[in-house]
N, C-alpha and C positions, 0 to 999 in steps of 0.2 A: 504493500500500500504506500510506504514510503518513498518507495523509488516514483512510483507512478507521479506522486506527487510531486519530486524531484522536476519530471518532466511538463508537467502541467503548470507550475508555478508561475512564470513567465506569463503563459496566455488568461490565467482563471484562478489567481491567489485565493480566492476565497471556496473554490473548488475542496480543494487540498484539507484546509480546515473540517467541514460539513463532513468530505469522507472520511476523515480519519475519528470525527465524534459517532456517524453511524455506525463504521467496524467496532468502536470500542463496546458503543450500545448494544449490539449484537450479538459481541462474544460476551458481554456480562450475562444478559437475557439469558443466551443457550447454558451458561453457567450457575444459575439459579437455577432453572427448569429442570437441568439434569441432578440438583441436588434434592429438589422435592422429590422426586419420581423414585417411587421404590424399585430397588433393585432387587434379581432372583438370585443368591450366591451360586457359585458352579456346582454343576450335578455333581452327586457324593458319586466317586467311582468303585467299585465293591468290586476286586481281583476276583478271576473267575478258577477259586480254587474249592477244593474240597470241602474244607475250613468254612469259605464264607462262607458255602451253600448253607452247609449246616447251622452257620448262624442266622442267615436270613430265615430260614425255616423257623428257625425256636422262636425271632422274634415276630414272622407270620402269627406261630402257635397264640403266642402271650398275647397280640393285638386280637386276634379273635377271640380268647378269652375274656378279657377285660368289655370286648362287644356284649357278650353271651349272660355277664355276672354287673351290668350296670342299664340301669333304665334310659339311660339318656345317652343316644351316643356324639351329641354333640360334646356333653362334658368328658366323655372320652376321648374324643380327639382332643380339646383343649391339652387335657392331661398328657396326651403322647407327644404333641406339641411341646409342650412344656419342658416334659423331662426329657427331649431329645434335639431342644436346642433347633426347631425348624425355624422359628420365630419370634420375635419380640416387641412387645408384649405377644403372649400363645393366646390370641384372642379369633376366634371362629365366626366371619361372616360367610352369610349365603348370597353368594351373585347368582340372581336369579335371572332364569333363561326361558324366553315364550315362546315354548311349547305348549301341545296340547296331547295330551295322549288318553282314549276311553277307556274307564274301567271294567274289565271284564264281567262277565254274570257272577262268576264263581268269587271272584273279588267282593262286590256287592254282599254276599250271603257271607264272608267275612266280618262285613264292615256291621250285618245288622241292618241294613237299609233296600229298600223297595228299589225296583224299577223306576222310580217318580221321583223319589226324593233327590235332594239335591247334595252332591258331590263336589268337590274342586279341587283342580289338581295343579302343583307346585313341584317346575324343575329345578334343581339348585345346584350348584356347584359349592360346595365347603371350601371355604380358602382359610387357612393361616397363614400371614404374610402374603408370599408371593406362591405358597405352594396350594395345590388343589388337592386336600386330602381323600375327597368323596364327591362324587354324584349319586345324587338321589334323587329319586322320584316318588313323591309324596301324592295321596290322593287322601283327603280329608272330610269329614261331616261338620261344616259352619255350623249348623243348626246346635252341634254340641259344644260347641265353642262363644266365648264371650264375643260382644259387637267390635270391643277393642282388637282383642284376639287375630280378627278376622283383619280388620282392618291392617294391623301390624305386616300379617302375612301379605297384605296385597297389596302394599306401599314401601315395605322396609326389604332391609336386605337381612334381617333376625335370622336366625335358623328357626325351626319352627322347636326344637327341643325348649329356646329359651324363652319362646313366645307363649307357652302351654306351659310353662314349668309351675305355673299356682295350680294346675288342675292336679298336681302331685302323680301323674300317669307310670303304667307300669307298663315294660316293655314284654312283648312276649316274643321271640324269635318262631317264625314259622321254617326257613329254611335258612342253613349257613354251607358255601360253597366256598375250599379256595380252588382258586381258576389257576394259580400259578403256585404247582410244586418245585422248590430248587433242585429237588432227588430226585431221581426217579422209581419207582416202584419198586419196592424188594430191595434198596440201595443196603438196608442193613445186614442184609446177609450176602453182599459183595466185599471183596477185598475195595477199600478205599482208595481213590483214585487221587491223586496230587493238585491234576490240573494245573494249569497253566498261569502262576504269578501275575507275568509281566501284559497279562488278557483281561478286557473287561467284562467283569458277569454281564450278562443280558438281560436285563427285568425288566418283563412287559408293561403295559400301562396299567389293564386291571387284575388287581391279585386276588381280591375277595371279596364276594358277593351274599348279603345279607338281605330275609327279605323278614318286616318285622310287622305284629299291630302296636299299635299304642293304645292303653287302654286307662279307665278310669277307675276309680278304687272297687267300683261294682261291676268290673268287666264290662263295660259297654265301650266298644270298640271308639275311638276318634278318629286312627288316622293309619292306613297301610303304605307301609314304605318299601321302596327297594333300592338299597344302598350296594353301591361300587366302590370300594377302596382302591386308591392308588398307588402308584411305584414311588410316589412322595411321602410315603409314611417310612419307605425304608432311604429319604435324603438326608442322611448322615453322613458325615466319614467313616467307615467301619474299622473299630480297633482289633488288629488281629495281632498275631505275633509272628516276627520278625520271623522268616526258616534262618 
């Protein structure tokens, strides 16, 4: 910019001036903006050895437990958030997504509710930070939910765990699937394999699949969900040991 001006001085002195105040305004501008702007740290890389598999698995295991033994799985992701350092503050919004998808019959006779009555249905994405822990697909009964409730769900970005959390609801899991084993079948009755250090494990996007009700202290259903976890619950760096 300098030289330019060098050369312009001569014909347009006050040229010279004006550009050199807009480049400054421009790089401070881009320089602010990229300070607000959350950043995603780099993906954790997990060496594709024997070792890790076996640790990604155990902590598969534990995160599906912790699904299976808590009513809310919003405050379980909070929690795994938490204590694994994905984010800070480990705070859990729903970036919701407009879709539409119908509730099945068999879904309905779930939920307690007629052909007529009225259903609504909510896509979301679970973010902590920059990571996307879940999608889920929630179909719900307004009619058993407060005016506020209702409202929150269809203006805010709440997860619906912490929008229903005064109705005190209890989770009941109907089916838990994981979609990605690190072993393969029978691996414990094989001779252990090394693999390859200096390789990255491969982890697909969904690892486990969750489909639950929510239900009220007298079992009447609120709300049927069907949760996806992702290969961001396992974004960490993974501590192994040195061969």
């Amino acid at each position: 910019m300098r030289r330019q001006c060098d050369r312009t001085r001569a014909r347009a002195p006050w040229a010279c001036g004006i550009g050199l105040m807009l480049s400054s305004a421009a790089s401070a501008l881009s320089s602010a903006v990229s300070a607000e702007l959350p950043h995603a740290p780099p993906p954790a890389v997990w060496p594709d050895t024997f070792l890790a598999r076996v640790e990604a698995l155990a902590l598969l295991e534990t995160f599906k437990d912790e699904l299976l033994t808590h009513d809310s799985a919003t405050a379980t992701l909070e929690h795994w958030c938490d204590v694994h350092q994905l984010a800070s503050p480990a705070s859990i919004i729903a970036e919701r997504m407009p879709l539409e998808k119908p509730l099945a019959p068999e879904h309905r006779r779930e939920l307690r509710i007629g052909r007529a009555e009225s259903v609504r249905y909510r896509r979301v994405r679970l973010r902590c930070g920059p990571m996307v822990l879940s999608e889920a697909d929630n179909w719900y009964v307004p009619a058993r939910l407060t005016t506020e409730m209702n409202r929150q769900l269809d203006h805010s970005d709440a997860p619906f765990g912490k929008v229903v959390q005064e109705l005190h609801f209890q989770r009941r899991t109907l089916s838990s699937e994981l979609l990605w084993r690190p072993l393969s079948e029978g691996w414990e009755m094989m001779p252990a394999v090394a693999g390859n250090p200096a390789a990255a494990l491969v982890i697909p996007h969904a690892l486990l699949e969750h489909r639950a009700l929510l239900t009220l202290a007298d079992g009447t259903p609120i709300s049927e969900v069907v949760e996806t976890y992702t290969s961001d619950i396992l974004a960490f760096p993974v501590s192994l040991p040195q061969p």
